[in-house]
N, C-alpha and C positions, 0 to 999 in steps of 0.2 A: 390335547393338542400341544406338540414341543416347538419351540421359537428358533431356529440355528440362527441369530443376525453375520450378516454377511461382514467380512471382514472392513468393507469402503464403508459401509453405514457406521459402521462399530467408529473406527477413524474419524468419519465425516459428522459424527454426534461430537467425539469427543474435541473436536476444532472448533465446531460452534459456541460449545459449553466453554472451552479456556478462551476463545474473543468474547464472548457475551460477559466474561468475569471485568477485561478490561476496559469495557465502553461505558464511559462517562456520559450520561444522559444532561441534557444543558434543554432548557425550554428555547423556544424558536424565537430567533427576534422579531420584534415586529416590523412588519413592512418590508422586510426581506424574499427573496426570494429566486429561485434564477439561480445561478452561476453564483455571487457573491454570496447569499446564504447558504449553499453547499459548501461554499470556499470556506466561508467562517466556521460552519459546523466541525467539516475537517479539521480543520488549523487548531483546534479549540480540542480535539479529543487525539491530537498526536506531535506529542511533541516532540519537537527539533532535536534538543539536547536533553539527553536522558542519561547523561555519564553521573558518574559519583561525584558526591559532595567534594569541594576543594580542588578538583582536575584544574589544573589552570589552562591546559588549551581547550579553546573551545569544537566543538562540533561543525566540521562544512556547510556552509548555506544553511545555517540556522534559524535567518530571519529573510531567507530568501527561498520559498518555497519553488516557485517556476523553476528554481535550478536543481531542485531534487525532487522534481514529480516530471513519468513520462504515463502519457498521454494514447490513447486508443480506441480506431474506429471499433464501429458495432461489431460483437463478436469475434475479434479481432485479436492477434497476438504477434501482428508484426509492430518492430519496432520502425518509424519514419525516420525521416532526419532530422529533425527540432528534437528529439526520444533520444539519438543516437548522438546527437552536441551534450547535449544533458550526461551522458552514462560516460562520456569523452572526458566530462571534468569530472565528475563523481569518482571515474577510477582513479583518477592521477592522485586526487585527493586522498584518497584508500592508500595506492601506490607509497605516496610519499609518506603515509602515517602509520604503519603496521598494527599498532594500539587500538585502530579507530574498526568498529564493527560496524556493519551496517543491515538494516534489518527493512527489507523489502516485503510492503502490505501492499496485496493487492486487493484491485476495488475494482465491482462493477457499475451499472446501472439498475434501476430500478424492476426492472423486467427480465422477466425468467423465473426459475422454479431459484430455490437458496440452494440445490445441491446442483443445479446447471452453473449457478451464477459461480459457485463455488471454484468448479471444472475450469470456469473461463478465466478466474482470477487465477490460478495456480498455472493456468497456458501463460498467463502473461507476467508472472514471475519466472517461471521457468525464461522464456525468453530475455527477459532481464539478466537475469542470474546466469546465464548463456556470454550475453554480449560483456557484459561486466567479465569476467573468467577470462575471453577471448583480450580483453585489452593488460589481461597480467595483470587482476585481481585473485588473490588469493581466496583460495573455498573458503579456509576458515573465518577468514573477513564476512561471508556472505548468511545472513539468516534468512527465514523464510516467515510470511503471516498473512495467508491469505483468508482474507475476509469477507470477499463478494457481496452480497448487496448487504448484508447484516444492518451496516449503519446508513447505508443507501436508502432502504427501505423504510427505515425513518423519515426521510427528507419528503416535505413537498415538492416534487419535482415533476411538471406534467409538460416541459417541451423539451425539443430535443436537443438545444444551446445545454440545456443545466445537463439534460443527462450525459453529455459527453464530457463535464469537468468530473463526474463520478466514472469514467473506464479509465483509471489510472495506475500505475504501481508508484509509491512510494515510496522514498529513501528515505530512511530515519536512521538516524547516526547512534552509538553508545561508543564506550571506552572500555577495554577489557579493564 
């Protein structure tokens, strides 16, 4: 019996295999749970400022996540307009820093198959990665890392307040 794997499986193993190298496993806190204990799990496995040692400026909204996380209903890939204030200052911020990289991880919720959840995070970068362009962000400014439920799947999450702080894309800043 010969195997041909398809060339999306082939891709879609090796995306999981290079996020699964980067996920920082942290034990749960206790009595957490909800929205804040997704928020901390996140916050805690992606950081802000990820430039080189000695950069002396720092990274956009570093310590202010709500201004670089947009937000999305179930199965979803438009951006609202709380998503589109957010991408408003994210760009200018890019605009005005040509140096500054930003690397967009998309996340879903707990539910779906990993290579559905996968499809839905990569819709909702792409649409990022869209409106960002559209406001005269440069491509090469722009990375990609979607990661669907990978670290979701993790989380106790069983209502649907928590599961909607996990359908997000994220902006995560570097410095060439």
């Amino acid at each position: 019996m010969s195997f041909s794997p398809h060339p999306f499986r082939c891709c879609l193993t090796i995306l999981l295999l290079l996020s699964a190298c980067a996920t920082v496993e942290k034990p749960p806190a206790s009595g957490d749970s909800g929205k804040n204990g997704a928020m901390q799990e996140q916050a805690a496995q992606s950081p802000a400022h990820t430039g080189r040692p000695g950069t002396a400026k720092p990274t956009p909204f570093a310590d202010e996540e709500a201004r670089r996380t947009v937000y999305f209903s179930f199965d979803g890939a438009t951006i609202d307009s709380d998503g589109d204030a957010v991408l408003r200052q994210n760009a200018q911020k890019l605009k005005e820093d040509p140096q500054l990289i930003v690397i967009l991880v998309g996340h879903t919720d707990n539910l779906g198959s990993a290579a559905y959840n996968l499809a839905v995070a990569d819709k909702r970068i792409e649409a990022v990665s869209d409106r960002l362009r559209s406001l005269g962000v440069a491509r090469n400014q722009i990375r990609r890392q979607p990661v669907g439920s990978e670290q979701s799947s993790k989380l106790k999450c069983d209502s649907e307040a928590c599961r909607r702080t996990m359908r997000r894309v994220e902006l995560v800043y570097e410095r060439r």
